[in-house]
C-alpha positions as CSV (number, residue, x, y, z in Angstrom):
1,X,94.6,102.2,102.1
2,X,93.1,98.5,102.8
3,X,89.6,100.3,103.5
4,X,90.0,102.5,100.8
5,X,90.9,99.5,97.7
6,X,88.5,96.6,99.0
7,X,85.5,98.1,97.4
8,X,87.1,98.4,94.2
9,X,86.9,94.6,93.2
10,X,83.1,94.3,94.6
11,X,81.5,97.9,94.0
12,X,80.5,97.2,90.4
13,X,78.9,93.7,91.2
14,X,76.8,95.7,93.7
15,X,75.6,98.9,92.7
16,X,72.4,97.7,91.3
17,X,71.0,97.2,94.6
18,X,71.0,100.8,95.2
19,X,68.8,103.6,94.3
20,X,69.7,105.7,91.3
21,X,72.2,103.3,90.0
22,X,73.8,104.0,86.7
23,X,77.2,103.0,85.3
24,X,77.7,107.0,85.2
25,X,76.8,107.0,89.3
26,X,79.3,103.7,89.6
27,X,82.2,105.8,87.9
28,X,81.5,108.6,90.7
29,X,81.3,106.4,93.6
30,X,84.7,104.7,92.6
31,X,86.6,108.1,92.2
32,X,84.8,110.4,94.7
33,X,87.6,109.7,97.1
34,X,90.1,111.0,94.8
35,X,88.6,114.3,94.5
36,X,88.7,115.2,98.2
37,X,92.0,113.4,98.8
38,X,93.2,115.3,95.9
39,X,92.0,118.9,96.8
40,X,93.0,118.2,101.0
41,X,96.3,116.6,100.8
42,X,98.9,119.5,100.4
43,X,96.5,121.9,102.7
44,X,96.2,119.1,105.3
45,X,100.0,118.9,105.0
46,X,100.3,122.4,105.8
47,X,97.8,122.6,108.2
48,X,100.4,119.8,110.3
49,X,103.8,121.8,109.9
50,X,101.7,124.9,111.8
51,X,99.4,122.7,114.9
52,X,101.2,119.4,114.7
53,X,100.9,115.9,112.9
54,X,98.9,113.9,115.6
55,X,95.8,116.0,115.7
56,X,95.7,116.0,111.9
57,X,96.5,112.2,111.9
58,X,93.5,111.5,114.4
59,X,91.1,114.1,112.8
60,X,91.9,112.4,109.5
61,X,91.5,108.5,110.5
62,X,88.1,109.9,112.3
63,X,86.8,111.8,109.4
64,X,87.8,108.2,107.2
65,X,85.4,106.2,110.1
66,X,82.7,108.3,109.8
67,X,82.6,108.2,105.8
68,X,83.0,104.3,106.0
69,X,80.1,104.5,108.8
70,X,77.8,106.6,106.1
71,X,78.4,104.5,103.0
72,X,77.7,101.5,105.1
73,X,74.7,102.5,105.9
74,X,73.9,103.9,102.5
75,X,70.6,102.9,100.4
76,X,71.0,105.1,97.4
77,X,74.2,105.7,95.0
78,X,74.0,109.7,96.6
79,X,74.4,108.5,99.7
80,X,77.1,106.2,98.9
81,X,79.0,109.4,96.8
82,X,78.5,111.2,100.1
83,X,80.3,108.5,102.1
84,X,83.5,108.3,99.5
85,X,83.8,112.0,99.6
86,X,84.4,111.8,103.7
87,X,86.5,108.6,103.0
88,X,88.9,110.8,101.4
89,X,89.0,114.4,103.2
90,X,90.9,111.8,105.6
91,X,93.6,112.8,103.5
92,X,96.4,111.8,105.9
93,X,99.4,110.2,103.6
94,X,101.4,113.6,103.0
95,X,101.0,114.3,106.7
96,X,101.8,110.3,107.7
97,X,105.1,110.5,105.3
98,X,105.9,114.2,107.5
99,X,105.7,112.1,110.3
100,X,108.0,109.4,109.1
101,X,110.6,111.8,108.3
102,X,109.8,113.5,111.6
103,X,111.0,110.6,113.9
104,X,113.7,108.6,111.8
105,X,117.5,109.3,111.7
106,X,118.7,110.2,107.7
107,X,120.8,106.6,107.6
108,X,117.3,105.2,108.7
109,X,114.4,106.9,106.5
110,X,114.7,105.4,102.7
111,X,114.1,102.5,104.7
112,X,111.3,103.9,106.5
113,X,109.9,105.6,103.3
114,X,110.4,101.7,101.1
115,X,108.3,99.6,104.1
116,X,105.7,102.1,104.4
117,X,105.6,102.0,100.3
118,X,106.0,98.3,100.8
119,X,102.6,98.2,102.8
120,X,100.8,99.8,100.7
121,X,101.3,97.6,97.6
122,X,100.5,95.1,100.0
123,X,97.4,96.6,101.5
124,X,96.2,96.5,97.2
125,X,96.7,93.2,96.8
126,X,95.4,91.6,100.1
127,X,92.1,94.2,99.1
128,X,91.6,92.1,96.5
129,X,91.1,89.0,98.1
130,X,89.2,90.2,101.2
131,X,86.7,92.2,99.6
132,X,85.3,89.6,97.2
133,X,85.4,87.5,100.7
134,X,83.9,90.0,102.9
135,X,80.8,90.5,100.1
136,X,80.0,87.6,99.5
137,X,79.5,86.8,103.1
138,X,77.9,90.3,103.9
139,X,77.5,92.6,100.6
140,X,78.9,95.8,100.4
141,X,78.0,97.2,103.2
142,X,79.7,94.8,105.0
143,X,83.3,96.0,103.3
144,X,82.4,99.5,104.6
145,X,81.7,98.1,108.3
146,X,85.0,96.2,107.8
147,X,86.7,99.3,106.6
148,X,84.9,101.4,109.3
149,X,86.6,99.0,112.1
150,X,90.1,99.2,110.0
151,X,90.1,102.7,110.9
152,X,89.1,102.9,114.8
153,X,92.5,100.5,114.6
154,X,94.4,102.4,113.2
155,X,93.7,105.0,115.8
156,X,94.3,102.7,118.3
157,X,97.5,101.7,116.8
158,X,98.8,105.3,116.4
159,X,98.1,106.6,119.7
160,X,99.2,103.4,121.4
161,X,102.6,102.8,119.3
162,X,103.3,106.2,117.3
163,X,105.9,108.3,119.5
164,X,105.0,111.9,120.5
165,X,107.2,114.1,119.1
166,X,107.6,117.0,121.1
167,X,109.6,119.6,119.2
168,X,108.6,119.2,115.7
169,X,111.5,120.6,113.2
170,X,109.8,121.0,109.8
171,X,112.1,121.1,106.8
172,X,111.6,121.4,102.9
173,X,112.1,117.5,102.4
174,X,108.5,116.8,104.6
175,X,106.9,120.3,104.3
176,X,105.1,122.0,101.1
177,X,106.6,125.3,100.5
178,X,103.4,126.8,97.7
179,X,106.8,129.4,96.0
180,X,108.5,126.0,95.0
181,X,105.1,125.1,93.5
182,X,105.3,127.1,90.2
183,X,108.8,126.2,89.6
184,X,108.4,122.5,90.0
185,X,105.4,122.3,88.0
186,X,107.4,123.6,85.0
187,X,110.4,120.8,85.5
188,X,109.9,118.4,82.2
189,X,111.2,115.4,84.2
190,X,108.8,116.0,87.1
191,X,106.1,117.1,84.6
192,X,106.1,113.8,82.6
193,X,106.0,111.8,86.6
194,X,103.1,113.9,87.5
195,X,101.3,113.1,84.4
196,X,102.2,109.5,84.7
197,X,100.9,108.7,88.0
198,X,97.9,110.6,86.8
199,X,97.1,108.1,84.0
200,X,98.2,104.9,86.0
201,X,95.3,105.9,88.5
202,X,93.0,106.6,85.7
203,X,93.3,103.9,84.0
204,X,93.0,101.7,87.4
205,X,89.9,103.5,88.2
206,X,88.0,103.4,85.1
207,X,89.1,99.7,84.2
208,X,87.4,98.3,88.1
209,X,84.3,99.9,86.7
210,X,84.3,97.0,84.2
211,X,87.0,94.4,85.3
212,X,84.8,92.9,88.1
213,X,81.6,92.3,85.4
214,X,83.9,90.9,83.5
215,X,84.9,88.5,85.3
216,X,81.5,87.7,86.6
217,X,79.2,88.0,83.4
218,X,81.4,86.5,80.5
219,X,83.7,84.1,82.2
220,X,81.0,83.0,84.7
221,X,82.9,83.3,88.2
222,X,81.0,83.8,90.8
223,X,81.4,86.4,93.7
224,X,82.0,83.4,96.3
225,X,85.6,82.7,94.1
226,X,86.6,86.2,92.9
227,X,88.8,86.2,95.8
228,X,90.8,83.4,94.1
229,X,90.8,84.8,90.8
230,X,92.5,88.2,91.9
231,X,94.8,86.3,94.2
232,X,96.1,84.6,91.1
233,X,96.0,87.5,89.0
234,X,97.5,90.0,91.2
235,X,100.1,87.4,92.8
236,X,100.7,86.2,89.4
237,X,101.2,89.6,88.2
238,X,104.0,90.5,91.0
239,X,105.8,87.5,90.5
240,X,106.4,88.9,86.8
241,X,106.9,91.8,87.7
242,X,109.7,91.3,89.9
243,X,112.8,90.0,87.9
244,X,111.6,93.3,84.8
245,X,112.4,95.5,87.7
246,X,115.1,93.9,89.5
247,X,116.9,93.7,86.2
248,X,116.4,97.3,85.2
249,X,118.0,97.9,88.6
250,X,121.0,96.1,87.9
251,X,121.5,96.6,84.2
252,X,121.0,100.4,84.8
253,X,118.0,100.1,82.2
254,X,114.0,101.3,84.5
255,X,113.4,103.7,81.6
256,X,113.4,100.5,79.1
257,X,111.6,98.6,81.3
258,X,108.9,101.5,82.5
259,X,108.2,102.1,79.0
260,X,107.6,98.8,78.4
261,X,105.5,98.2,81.1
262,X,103.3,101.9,80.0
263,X,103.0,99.9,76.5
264,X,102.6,96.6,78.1
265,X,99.4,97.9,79.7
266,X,98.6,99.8,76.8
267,X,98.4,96.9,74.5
268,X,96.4,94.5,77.6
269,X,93.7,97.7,77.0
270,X,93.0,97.5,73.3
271,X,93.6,93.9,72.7
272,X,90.5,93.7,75.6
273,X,88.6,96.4,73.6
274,X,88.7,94.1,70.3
275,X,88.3,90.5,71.5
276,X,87.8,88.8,74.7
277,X,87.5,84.8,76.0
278,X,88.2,82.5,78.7
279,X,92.0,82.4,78.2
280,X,92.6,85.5,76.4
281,X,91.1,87.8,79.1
282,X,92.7,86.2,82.4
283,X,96.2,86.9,80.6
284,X,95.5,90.2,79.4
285,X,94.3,91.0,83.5
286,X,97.9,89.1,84.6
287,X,100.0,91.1,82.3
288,X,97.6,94.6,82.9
289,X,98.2,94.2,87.3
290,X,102.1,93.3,86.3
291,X,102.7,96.2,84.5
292,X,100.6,98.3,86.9
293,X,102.4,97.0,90.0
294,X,105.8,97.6,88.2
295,X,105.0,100.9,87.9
296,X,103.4,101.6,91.1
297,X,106.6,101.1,92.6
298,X,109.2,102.3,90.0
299,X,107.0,105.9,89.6
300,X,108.1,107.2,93.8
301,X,111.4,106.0,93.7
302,X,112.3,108.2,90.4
303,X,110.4,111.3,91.5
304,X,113.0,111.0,94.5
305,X,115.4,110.6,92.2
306,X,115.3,113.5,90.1
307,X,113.4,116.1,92.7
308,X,115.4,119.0,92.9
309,X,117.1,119.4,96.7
310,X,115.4,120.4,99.4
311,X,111.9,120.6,97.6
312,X,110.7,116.6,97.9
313,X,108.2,118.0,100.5
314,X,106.5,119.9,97.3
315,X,107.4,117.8,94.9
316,X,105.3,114.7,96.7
317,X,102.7,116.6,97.2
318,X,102.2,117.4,93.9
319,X,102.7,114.0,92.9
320,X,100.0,112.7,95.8
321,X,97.4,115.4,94.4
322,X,97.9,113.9,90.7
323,X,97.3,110.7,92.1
324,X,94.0,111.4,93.3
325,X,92.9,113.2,90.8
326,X,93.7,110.5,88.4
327,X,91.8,108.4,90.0
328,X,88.9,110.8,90.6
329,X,88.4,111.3,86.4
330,X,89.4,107.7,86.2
331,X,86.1,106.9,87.8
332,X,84.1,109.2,85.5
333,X,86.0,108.3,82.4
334,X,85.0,104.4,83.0
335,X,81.3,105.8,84.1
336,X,80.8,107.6,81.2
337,X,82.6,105.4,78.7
338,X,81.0,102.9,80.0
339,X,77.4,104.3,79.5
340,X,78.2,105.8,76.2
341,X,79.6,103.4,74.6
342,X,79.9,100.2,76.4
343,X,82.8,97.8,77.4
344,X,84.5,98.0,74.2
345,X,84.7,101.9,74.3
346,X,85.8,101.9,78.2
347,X,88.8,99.8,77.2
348,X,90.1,102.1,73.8
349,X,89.6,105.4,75.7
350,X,92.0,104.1,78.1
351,X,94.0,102.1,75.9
352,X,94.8,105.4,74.0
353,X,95.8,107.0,77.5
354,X,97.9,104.7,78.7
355,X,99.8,105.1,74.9
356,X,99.8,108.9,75.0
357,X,101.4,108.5,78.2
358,X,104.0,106.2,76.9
359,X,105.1,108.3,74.3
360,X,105.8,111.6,76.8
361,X,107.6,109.2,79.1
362,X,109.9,108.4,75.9
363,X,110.9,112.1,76.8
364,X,112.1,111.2,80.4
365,X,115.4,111.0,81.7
366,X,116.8,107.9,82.8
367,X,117.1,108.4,86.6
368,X,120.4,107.8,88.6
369,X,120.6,106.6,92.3
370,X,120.5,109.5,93.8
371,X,118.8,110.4,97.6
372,X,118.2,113.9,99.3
373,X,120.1,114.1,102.9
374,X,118.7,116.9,105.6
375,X,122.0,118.5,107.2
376,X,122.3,120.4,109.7
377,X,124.1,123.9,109.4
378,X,124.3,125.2,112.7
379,X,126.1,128.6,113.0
380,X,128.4,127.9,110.5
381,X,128.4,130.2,107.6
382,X,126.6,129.0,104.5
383,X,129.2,129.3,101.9
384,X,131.9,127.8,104.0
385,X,129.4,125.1,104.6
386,X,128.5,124.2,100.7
387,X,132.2,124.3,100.1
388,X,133.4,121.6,102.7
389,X,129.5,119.1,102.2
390,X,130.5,119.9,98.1
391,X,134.0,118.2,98.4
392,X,132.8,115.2,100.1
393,X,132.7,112.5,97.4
394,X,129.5,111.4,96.4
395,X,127.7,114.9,96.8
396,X,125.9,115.8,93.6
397,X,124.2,118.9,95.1
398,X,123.4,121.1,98.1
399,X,120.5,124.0,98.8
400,X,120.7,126.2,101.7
401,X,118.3,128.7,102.3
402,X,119.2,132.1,103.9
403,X,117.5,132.0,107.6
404,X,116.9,128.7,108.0
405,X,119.1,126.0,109.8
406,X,119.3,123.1,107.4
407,X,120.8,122.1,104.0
408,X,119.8,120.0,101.3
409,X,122.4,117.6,100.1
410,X,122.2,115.6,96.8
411,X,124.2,112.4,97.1
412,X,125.0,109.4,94.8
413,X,124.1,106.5,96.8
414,X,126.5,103.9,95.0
415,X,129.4,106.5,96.1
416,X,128.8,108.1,99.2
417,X,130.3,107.2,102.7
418,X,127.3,107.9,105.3
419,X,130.0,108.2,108.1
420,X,131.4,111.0,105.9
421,X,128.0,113.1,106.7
422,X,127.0,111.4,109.8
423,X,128.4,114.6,111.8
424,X,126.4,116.8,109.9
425,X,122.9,114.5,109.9
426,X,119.8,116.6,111.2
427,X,118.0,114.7,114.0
């Protein structure tokens, strides 16, 4: 993810050095990822449960090299396209979060699942600052040869500190199962996430089409100090964002503050599309990476929250592919806004997104702290089973499925005793 979001703060100040060039072509090159990521996730998933994660997690960091390796040695805006699209068909994150699931206990893997979220986040904002740093010493191409050596590590990494697993025990938490597919799509609640994580991409992706001219052409900062800039800006912006969320924790109150930070954004987009200056635009960026970071994090956590038992594996994969894509047509919107009708234009379109968006979320339901466990059934007959997991306090909801050894608990995590289900924990 650090490969894949240091050329977003740099690719716009560079594109003119390659042939074909066009703020249509920059919009591509910015998305392009997204597509293949978006169309490879759930069948590279898949394609894991049947031959294994590790040779899927190796084919996909290799496949991410060797796209890093092409658009570093690109020369036209093609040939950089090209290089994105093998970026992505990498598309290792449903398969990495199988893998998680794969080698942690249940007391053990919201954890697992928060630091690997946790890193990501951080892997955004530490982008930010090296690739304005890596550019400026050794243009774009540079980033890709940077991003090309991030990925032989993380091979190294993974075959050097990732445990084998040797019996691999797929289950409907980690796994896509297509026959939930239908069902899930049609779920308001999970309809209205899918949608949102859709636009937050979008409007991400079409706004670096124009953010990092911005900040160059009208407020006059050089590439050498960019770095700086979005250190204070995205730093700036998680400080902000942090006592929003941890208050909407406590107070029982993320849908007030999600839909504030949907309209927060919103607003940062057309105020930009009207008027910009030297201190109107730095605060409209703050309050814009804020509300995005908010967001970011607060979007996961309630799709875990209000998944239906059993089918997160789906669910997630669904979500990752809307990801992707958003930020796949996020690129072309901001290319083709951009060339149609300019800065101003770029900054409505998505504007008006970002407010559409807030009014469906107004349709959401305000999520409660709840966490799917994996049990393990064993012999035991299913209906005996449900009835003696049901009366433990703190279960919501259970899904077993005829044939298969596992059930799906739904628990309240402010009231349920872990030692209660420990016996029955899936390992």
């Amino acid at each position: 993810m650090l490969g894949l979001f240091m050329v977003l703060p740099v690719l716009a100040l560079h594109i003119d050095e390659y042939r074909g060039a066009t703020p249509m072509m920059l919009g591509i090159i910015l998305g392009a990822y997204g597509l293949a990521q978006a169309i490879l996730q759930i069948p590279l998933g898949m394609l894991s449960d049947k031959i294994g994660r590790r040779p899927v997690i190796l084919g996909g960091l290799a496949l991410f090299v060797l796209g890093s390796v092409i658009a570093a040695n690109a020369e036209s805006a093609v040939e950089l396209v090209v290089g994105r699209v093998v970026q992505g068909a990498g598309a290792i994150a449903s398969t990495l979060m199988a893998l998680v699931s794969d080698l942690t206990s249940e007391e053990n893997r919201t954890k697992a699942m928060a630091a690997i979220g946790a890193s990501i986040g951080m892997s955004f904002m530490l982008a930010m600052i090296l690739g304005p740093l890596i550019s400026s010493v050794m243009g774009l191409a540079g980033v890709f040869w940077v991003t090309a050596l991030l990925g032989c590590l993380g091979v190294l990494i993974f075959l050097r500190f990732v445990p084998r697993r040797v019996a691999l025990q797929s289950n409907r938490e980690t796994s896509t199962d297509l026959s939930q597919m239908s069902r899930l799509l049609q779920d308001p609640n999970l309809l209205r996430l899918n949608i949102g994580i859709f636009t937050l991409h979008l409007a991400l992706m079409a706004g670096f089409t124009v953010i990092p001219r911005l900040l160059s052409d009208e407020l006059g900062i050089t590439g050498d100090n960019l770095w700086w800039v979005y250190l204070c800006l995205l730093g700036g912006g998680f400080i902000a964002m942090l006592p929003v969320m941890i208050l909407g924790e406590k107070y029982q109150r993320q849908k007030v503050s999600f839909i504030s930070a949907i309209i927060t954004m919103a607003c940062t987009m057309l105020m930009l599309s009207v008027y910009r200056g030297a201190l109107v635009t730095p605060m409209m960026l703050l309050l814009f990476f804020a509300a995005f970071n908010l967001l970011e994090a607060s979007l996961p956590s309630w799709m875990s929250k209000v998944c239906p038992p059993g089918q997160r594996g789906t669910a997630m994969g669904i979500y990752s592919t809307s990801q992707f894509l958003g930020a796949f047509f996020g690129g072309l919107l901001g290319g083709w806004s951009l060339q149609q009708f300019g800065v101003e234009g770029l900054f409505l379109l998505v504007g008006l997104a970002l407010m559409t968006w807030a009014i469906l979320a107004l349709g959401l339901q305000a999520p409660r702290p709840l966490q799917t466990l994996v049990l393990h059934v064993g012999e035991r007959d299913h209906a005996d089973f449900a009835k003696l997991i049901l009366k433990v306090p703190g279960v919501e909801d259970i899904l077993i499925v005829e044939g298969e050894p596992l059930a799906y608990a739904k628990v309240d995590k402010k009231t349920i005793n872990m030692l209660d289900l420990k016996p029955y924990f899936n390992r």
